[in-house]
C-alpha positions in Angstrom: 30.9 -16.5 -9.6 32.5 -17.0 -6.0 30.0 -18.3 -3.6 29.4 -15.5 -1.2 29.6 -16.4 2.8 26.6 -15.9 5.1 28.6 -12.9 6.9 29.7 -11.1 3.7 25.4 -11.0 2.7 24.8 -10.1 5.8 27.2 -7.0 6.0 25.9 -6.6 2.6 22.8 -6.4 3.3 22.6 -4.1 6.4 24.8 -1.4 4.1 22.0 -1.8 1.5 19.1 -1.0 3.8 21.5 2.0 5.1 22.0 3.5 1.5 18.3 3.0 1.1 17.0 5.1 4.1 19.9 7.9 3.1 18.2 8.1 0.1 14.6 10.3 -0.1 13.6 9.5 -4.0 14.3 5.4 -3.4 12.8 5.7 -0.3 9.9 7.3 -1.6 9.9 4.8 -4.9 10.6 2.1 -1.8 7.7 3.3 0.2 5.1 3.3 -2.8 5.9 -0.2 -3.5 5.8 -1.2 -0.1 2.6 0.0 0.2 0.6 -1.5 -2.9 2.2 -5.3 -1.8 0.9 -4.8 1.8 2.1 -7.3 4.1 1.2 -11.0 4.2 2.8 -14.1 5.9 2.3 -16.8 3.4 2.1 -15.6 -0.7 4.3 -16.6 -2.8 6.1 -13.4 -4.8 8.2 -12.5 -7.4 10.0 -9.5 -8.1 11.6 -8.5 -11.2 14.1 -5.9 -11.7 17.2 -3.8 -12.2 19.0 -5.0 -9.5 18.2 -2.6 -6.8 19.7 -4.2 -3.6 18.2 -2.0 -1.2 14.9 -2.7 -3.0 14.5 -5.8 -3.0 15.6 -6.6 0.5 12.5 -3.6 1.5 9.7 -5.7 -0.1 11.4 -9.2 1.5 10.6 -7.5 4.6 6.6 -7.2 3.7 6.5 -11.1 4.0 6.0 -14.6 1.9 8.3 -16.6 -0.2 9.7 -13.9 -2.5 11.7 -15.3 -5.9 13.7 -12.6 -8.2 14.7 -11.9 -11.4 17.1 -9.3 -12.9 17.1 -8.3 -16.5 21.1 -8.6 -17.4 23.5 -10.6 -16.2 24.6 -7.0 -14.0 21.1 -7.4 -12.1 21.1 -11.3 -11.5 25.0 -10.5 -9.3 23.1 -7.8 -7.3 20.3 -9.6 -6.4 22.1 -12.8 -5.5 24.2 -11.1 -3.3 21.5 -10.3 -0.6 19.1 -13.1 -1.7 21.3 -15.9 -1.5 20.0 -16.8 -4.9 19.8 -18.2 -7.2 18.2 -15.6 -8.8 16.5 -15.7 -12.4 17.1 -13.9 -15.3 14.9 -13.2 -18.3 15.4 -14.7 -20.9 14.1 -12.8 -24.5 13.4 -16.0 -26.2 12.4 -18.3 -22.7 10.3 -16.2 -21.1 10.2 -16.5 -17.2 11.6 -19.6 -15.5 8.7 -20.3 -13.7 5.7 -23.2 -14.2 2.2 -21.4 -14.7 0.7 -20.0 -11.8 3.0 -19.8 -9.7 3.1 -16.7 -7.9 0.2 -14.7 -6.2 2.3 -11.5 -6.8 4.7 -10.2 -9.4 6.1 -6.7 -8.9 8.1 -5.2 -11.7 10.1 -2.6 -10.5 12.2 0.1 -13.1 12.3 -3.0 -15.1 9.9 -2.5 -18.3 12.0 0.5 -19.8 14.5 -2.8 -20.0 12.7 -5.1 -22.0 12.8 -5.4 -25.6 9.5 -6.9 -26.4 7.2 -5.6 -23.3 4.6 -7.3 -24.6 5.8 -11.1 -24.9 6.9 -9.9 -20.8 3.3 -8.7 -20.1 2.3 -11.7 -21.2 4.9 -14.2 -19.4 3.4 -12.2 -16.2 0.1 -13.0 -17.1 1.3 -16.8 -17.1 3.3 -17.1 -13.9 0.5 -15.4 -12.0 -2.3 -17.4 -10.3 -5.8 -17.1 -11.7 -6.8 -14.2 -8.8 -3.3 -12.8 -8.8 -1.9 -9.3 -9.0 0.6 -7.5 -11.0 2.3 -4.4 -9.8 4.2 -2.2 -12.1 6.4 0.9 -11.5 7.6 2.9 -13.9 9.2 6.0 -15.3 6.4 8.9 -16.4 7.1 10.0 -19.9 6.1 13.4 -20.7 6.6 15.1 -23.7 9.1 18.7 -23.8 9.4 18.2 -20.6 12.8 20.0 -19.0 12.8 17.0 -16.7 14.4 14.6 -19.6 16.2 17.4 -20.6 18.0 17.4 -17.3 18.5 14.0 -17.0 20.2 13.4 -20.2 22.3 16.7 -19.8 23.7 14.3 -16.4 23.8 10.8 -17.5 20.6 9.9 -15.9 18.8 8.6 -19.0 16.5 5.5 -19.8 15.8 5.9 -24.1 19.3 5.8 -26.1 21.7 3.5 -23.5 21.0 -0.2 -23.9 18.1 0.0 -25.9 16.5 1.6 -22.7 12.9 3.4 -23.2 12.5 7.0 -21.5 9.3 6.1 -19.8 5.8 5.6 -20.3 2.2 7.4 -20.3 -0.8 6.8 -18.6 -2.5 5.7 -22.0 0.4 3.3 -22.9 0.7 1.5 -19.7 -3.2 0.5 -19.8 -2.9 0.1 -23.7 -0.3 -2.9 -22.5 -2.3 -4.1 -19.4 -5.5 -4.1 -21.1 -5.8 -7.9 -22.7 -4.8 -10.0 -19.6 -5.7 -7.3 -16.5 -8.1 -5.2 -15.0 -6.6 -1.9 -14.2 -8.4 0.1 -11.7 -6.1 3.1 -11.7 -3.0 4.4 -12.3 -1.0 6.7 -9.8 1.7 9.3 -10.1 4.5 9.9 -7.9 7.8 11.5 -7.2 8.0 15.4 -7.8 9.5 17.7 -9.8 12.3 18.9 -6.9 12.8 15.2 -5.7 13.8 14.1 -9.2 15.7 17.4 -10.1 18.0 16.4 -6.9 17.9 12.7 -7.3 19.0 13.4 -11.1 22.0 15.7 -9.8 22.7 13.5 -7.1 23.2 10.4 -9.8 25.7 12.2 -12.0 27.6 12.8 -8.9 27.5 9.2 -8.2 28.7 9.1 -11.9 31.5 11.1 -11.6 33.1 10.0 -8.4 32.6 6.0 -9.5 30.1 5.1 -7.3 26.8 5.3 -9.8 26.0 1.3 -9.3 26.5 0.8 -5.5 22.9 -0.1 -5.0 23.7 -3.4 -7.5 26.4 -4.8 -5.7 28.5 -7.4 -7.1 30.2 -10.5 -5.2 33.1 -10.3 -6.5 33.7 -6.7 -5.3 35.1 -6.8 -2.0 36.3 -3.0 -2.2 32.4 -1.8 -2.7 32.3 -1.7 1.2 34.8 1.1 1.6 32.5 3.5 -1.4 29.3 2.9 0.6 31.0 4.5 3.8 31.7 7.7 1.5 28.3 7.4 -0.4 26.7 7.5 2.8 28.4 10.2 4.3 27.5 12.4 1.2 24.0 11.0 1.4 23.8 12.0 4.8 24.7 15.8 4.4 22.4 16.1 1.4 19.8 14.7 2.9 18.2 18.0 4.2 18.3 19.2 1.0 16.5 16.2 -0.5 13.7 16.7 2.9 13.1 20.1 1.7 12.6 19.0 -2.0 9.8 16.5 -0.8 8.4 19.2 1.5 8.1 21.2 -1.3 6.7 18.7 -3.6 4.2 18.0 -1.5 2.8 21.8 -1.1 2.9 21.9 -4.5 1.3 19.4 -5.6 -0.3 20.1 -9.0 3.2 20.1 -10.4 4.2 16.6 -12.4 5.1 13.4 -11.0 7.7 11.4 -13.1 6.6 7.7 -11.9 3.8 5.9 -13.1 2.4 2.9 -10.0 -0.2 0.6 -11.6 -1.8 -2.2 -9.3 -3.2 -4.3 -11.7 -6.0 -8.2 -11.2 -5.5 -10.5 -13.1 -8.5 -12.0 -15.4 -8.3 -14.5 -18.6 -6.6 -13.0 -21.2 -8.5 -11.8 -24.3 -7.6 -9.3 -26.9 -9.3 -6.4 -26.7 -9.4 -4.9 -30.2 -11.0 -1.9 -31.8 -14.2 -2.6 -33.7 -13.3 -1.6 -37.6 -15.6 -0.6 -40.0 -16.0 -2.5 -43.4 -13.2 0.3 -45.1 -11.1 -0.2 -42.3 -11.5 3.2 -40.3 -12.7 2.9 -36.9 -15.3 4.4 -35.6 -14.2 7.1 -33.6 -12.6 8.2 -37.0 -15.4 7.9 -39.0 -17.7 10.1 -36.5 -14.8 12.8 -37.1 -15.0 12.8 -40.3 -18.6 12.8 -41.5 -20.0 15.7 -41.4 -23.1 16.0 -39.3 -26.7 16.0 -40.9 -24.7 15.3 -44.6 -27.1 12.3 -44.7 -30.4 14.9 -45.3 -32.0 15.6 -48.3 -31.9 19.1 -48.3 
């Protein structure tokens, strides 16, 4: 990989945190994140993602020593190239390179739809964290017959089905993961219904026209410079559009949200398994099915 020059990540950069104010849903997404990492001067961070540029350089700007990690070799590029690297990768069969307890935060970003075994990664968070340490987690809100997926896959703007990619996760699952290692106080929903419809339309566009990974730049892409100028431009005159989506997201807010935010503690982990009855059942199911008084003698 050629070594990038100090002026080349710094043009990169300042396009980056352009594309990412042009942009309501990652600025939205951006703005969540932001929020649950609050600001501090001296942590020590890690984020881990899909090599969202413009993301990563927003939650540098919170504060601390920030380290990152892509998943794929596509995510470590993008990352170096407004880091300055090195950045990490994850390995399947290494974990994360990190010693134990070596990070106060860990924010996982669009990045757990990626893994193959999210568990052996919940875990290898769990390990890097310090023993009062938090784990943030964003990710996409599955939701069954929803017209939302529908959309998406009908415009390229899928998760399950394209690199082993899942579609999202529930409530339920997410704290069905957490539950061994970290206390889970709540889990929040974001992004509406309008947002996503636009930010799902805009991304096929990007598709289309070449430009669908100009928020993962790569250094060895010198011409990427000239498509943020034209995605910006577009991003710009949309950009009403998108305020009005919000706007109307907002008023209507008992409609879905499509991302899941969980701001997790961690605590030693231990297993937390459902008590079993001596035939196996648990005991939820055998409540349901014994009937009620059948124990009577009349």
């Amino acid at each position: 990989m050629k070594e990038f020059d100090d002026q080349n990540r710094r043009q990169m950069v300042q396009w980056q945190e352009k594309l990412l104010r042009t942009s309501v849903r990652r600025r939205i997404r951006a703005g969540r994140l932001c929020e649950a990492v609050g600001t501090a001067t001296n942590r020590s961070a890690l984020e881990i993602g899909m090599g969202d540029a413009g993301l990563a350089v927003r939650l540098r700007q919170t504060g601390g020593d920030w380290h990152h990690v892509g998943i794929g070799p596509d995510a470590l590029r993008s990352l170096d190239c407004v880091t300055g690297g090195p950045a990490g990768e994850w390995s399947p069969g290494g974990g994360l390179p990190f010693d134990d307890g070596s990070f106060e935060l860990v924010v996982v970003d669009g990045a757990l739809e990626w893994v193959e075994d999210e568990s052996a990664f919940i875990r290898e968070c769990h390990r890097v964290l310090q023993t009062d340490g938090r784990l943030i987690l964003d990710v996409r809100h599955a939701r069954r017959f929803s017209l939302m997926h529908c959309w998406r896959v009908l415009l390229g703007e899928r998760r399950g089905g394209e690199g082993g990619g899942r579609a999202g996760y529930t409530a339920h699952h997410l704290f069905d993961l957490l539950k061994d290692g970290f206390d889970v106080p709540g889990i929040d929903r974001y992004s509406g219904f309008f947002v996503e419809l636009l930010g799902a339309l805009a991304t096929g566009l990007l598709r289309l026209g070449g430009a669908a990974d100009c928020f993962r730049p790569q250094e060895d892409d010198q011409s990427q410079f000239y498509r943020y100028q034209k995605v910006r431009l577009v991003s710009l005159l949309g950009m009403p559009l998108f305020m009005l989506a919000d706007l109307l997201d907002r008023a209507l807010f008992f409609l879905p949200r499509y991302r899941l935010l969980a701001t997790t503690k961690r605590r030693v982990w231990r297993e937390r398994r459902i008590p079993k009855l001596r035939d196996g059942r648990s005991i939820a199911e055998a409540a349901i099915n014994t009937r009620i008084g059948s124990a009577a003698p009349f």
